[in-house]
C-alpha positions as CSV (number, residue, x, y, z in Angstrom):
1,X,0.0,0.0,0.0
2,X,1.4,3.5,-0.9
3,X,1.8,6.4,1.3
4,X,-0.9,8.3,-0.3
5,X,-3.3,5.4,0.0
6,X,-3.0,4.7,4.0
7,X,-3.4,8.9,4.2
8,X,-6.8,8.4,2.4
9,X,-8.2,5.5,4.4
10,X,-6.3,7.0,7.6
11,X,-8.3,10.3,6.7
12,X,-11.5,8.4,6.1
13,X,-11.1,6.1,9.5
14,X,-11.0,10.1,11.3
15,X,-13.8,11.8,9.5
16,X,-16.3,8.4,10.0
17,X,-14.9,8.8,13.8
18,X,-15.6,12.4,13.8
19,X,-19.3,12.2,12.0
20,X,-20.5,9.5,14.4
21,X,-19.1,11.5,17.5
22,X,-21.2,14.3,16.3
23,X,-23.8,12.3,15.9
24,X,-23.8,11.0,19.1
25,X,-23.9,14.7,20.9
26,X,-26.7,15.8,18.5
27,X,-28.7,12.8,19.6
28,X,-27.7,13.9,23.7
29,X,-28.1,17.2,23.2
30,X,-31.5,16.8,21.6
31,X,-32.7,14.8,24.7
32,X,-31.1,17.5,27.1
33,X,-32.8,20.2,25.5
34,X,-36.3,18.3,25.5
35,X,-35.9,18.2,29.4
36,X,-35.2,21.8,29.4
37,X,-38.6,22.4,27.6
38,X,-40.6,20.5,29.8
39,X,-38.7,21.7,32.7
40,X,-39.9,25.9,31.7
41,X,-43.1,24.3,30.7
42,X,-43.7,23.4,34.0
43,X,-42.3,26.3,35.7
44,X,-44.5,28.5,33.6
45,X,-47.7,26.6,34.7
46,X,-46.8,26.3,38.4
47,X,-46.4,30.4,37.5
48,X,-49.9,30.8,35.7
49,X,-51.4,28.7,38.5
50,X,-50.0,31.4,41.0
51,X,-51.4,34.1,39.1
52,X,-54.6,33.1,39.2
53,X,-54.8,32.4,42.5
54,X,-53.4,35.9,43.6
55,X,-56.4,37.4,40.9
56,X,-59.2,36.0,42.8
């Protein structure tokens, strides 16, 4: 195998590596940020519930 051969498959081997670690933190990151969402959902009901309360 030449030198310019293993740098391709070397390069290849690194940017599969680095697409599926991306990948990977997307898929994290989206469950994270769902979590969040329900988290200020709740938080702003808990706050509506207050207001109403204090309007009566």
């Amino acid at each position: 195998m030449n030198a310019t051969r293993r740098m391709t498959v070397r390069s290849l081997k690194v940017l599969v590596l680095a697409c599926a670690t991306v990948s990977i933190a997307c898929l994290v990151a989206c469950n994270t940020v769902e979590g969040v969402g329900k988290d200020v959902q709740q938080a702003g009901a808990g706050i509506e519930g207050a207001a109403e309360g204090a309007s009566d």
